[in-house]
N, C-alpha and C positions, 0 to 999 in steps of 0.2 A: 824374590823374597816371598809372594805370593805362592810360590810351584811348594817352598821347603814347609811352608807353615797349611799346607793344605792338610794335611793330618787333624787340624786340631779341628778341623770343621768336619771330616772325614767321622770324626771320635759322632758325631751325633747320626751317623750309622746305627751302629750300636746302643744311641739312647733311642732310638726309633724302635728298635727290636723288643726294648724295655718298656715302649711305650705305653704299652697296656698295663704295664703294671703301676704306673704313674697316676689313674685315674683314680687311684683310692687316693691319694695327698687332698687332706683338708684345708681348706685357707683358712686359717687365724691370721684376724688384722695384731692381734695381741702377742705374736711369737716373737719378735723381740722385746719386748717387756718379761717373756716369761724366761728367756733361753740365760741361763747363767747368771740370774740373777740374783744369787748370794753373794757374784763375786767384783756384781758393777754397780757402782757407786754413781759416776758421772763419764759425761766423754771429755776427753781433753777440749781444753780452752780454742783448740785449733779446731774439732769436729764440731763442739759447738755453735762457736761464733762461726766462722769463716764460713763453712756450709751450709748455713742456716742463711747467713747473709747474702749469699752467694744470689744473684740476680738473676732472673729470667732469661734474659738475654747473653750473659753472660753462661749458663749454662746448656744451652742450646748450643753453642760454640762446641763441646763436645757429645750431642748426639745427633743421631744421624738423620733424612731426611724424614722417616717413617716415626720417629720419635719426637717430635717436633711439640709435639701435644702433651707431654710425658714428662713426668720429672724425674730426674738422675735417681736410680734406685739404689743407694748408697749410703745405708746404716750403719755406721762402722761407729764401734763402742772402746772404748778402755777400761781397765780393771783399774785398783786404785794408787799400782805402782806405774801406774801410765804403758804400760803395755797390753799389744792389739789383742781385744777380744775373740777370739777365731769362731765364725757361726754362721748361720745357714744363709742370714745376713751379710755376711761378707761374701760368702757363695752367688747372691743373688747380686752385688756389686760390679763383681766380674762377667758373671752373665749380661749383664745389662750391654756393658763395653763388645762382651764378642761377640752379640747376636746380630750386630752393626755389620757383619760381614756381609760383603756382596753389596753392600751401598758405599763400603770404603774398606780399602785393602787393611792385610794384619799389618803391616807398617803404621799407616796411618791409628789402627784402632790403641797399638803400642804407642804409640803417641798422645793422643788424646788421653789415655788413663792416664800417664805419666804426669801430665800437665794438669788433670783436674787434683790428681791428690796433694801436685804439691801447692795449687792452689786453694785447698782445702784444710791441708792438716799439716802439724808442724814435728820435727821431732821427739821422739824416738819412733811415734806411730806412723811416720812419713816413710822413711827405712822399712819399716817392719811389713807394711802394707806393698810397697813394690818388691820386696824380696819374695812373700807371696804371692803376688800376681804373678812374674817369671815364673815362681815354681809351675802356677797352675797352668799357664800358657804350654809348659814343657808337657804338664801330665795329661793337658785335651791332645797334642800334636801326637803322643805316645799312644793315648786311646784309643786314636783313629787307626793304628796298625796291629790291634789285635787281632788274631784272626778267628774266625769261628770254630766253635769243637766241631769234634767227628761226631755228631751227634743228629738223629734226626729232629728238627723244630717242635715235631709233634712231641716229644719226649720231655718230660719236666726239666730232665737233666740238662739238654740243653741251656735252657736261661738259668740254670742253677752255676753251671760250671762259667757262663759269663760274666755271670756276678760273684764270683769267686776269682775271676783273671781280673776285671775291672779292681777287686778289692785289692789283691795281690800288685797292681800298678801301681796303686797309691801309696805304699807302703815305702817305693822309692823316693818320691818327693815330699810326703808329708810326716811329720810327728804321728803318734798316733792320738795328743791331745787336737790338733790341727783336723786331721781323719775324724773325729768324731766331731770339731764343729765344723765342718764344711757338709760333713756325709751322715751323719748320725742319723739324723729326722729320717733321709732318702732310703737310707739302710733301712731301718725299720719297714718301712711301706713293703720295699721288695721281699724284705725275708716274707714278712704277713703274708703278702700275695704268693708270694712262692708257696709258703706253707700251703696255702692255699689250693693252688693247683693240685699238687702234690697229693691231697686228701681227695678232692675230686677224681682224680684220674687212678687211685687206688682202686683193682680189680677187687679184692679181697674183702673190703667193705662195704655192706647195707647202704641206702641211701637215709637210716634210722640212724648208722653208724658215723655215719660221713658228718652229719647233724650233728653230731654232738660234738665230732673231732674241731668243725668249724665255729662250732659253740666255743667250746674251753681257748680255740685261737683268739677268737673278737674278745674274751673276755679278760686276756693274759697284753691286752693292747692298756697304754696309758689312758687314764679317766679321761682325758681334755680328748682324745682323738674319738673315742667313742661313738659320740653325739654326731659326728663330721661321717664316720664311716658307714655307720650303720645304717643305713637307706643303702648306701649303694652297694656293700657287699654282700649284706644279706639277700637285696632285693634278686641278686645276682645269682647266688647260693640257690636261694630257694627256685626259684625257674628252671636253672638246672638239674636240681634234684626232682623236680617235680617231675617235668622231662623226661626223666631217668626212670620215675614210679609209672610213668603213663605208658611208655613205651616197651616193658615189657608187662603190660596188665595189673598192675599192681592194685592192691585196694584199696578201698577209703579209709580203711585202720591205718595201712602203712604209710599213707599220705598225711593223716592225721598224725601220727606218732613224729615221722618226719620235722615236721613242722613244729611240733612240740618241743622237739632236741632242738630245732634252732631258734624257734624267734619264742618258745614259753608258750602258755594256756591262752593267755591272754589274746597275744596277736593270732594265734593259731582263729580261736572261735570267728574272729573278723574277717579273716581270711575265707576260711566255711561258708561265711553268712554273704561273701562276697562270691562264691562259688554259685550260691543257690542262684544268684541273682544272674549272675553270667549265663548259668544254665536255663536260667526263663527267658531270658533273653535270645538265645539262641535255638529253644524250641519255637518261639514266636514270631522270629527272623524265617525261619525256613518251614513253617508252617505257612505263613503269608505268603512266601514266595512262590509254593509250591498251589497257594489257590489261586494265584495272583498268574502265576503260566496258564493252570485252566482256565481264564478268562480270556489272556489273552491271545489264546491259541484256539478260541470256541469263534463259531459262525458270526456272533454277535456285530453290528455294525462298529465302525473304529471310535463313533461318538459312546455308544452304548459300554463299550468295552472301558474307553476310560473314567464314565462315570461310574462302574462296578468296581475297578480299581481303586477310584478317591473313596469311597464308599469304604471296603473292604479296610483300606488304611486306616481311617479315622473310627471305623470301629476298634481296631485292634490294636490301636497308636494314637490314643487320644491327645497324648502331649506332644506339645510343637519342638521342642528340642529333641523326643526317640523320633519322630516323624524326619526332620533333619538328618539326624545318625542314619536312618532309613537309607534315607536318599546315596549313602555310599553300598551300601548292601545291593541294593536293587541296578545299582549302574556298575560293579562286578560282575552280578550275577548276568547281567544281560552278556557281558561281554567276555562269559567264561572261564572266569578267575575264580580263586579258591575264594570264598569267605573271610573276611579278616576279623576272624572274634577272637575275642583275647582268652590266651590259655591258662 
């Protein structure tokens, strides 16, 4: 039983491939409050009470050793004809149950879901809830025998046409009302970042250009994810592109401009004002270091030597937190590693 269902564990292959593109998902503790809520009123009398009352002890019974600590991650709502809510939530339901693999067989994991919902929730939602878990158990075991395109990794296309056969699987097992609350959120992230790469890796565009492509992206995202993304894709965006400006020569117009297309005037000037400092920084790093070898490569006694040392620091690194920072610069340098200043 374990040989035939090894596919569905197989299927996180392919979410491993995707993995990078998963770093942009924001956590909102408020996303079931917000997902389809014009059309949920309450949870049946069965998800309220029973799971709610449902006891400590009693619900350890279905998780697994490693969850022990953990409480059943299992939000399952009704609309107001008493039928199951389909959402990202119910998505996170079933994950919960199959990530139990490997501390206990898919028999066993098939078991324990069966047992918790019907211990939990009553009909129609009891029915409706294990007819989707089967589906989904079928659509991870399918996942896993995708095969990869002809495509080299380094190629956008690649993860593009994955995420186009992953969509295409789904389409056998679920509604496409079911497809959008199980995958909707997920989708979104991937296309983003997909878009994403895709303007990056565009020969034919500026990195002034690329800026703004990445602009109009972040900005065509729903308001509520905004707040969640923008550190880290832009943080991202921008390094790269910078990267991009620095390595073939580029100037501090085109840097500036860059930088303007993405993140506006505003972060742009802080950015600059964070530049100067980087760069005093790193004239005074390798200025000291380079008086600080004359000392200690001069005749001087090895007592004399390292009072000209403390000397020479505390002139030029009067604060005891750069004097700290210091101390990894100078224990590099001694041991012939690149400098680690930030670019």
């Amino acid at each position: 039983m374990q040989k035939k269902y090894r596919g569905i564990i197989l299927g996180f292959i392919i979410v491993v491939i995707l993995a990078f593109i998963f770093w942009l998902k924001p956590h909102d503790s408020n996303q079931g409050n917000k997902e389809n809520s014009p059309h949920i009123q309450a949870q049946t009398n069965a998800s309220t009470i029973t799971a709610a009352n449902m006891t400590t002890e009693s619900s350890q019974a279905f998780s697994s050793q490693s969850q022990q600590d953990t409480q059943i991650n299992c939000q399952i709502h009704a609309d107001q004809s008493n039928h199951l809510v389909v959402n990202a939530q119910t998505k996170d339901c079933f994950e919960y149950f199959i990530t139990q693999y490997g501390e206990k067989n898919i028999q066993q994991i098939k078991t324990d879901f069966i047992h918790y919902v019907k211990a939990s929730f009553k009909e129609p939602i009891l029915s409706q809830l294990s007819d989707l878990w089967s589906r989904y158990l079928q659509y991870r075991e399918q996942l896993g025998q995708l095969t990869a395109p002809n495509v080299k990794p380094e190629d956008p296309q690649y993860y593009r046409t994955i995420f186009s056969n992953i969509k295409n699987l789904r389409t056998q097992f679920f509604s496409g009302y079911e497809i959008e609350g199980l995958f909707g959120k997920e989708d979104t992230y991937n296309n983003y970042t997909l878009d994403r790469i895709e303007v990056m890796d565009d020969k034919h565009l500026s990195p002034e250009e690329k800026a703004q492509k990445l602009k109009k992206l972040f900005n065509n995202l729903p308001e509520d994810w905004k707040e969640n993304l923008q550190q880290l894709s832009q943080l991202e965006d921008l390094r790269k592109l910078t990267a991009e400006i620095k390595a073939r020569g580029g100037s501090a117009d085109e840097l500036h401009q860059m930088r303007t297309n993405l993140v506006g005037p505003e972060a742009t000037q802080r950015l600059e004002k964070l530049d100067v400092q980087r760069d005093d920084w790193k004239q005074r790093v390798n200025q000291y270091l380079t008086d600080r070898d004359h000392i200690t490569q001069s005749s001087m006694s090895d007592a004399a030597k390292q009072a000209a040392v403390e000397q020479l620091k505390a002139q030029q690194f009067n604060n005891s937190s750069e004097q700290l920072r210091l101390h990894t610069f100078e224990r590099v340098h001694d041991q012939g590693g690149k400098l680690p200043f930030s670019n």
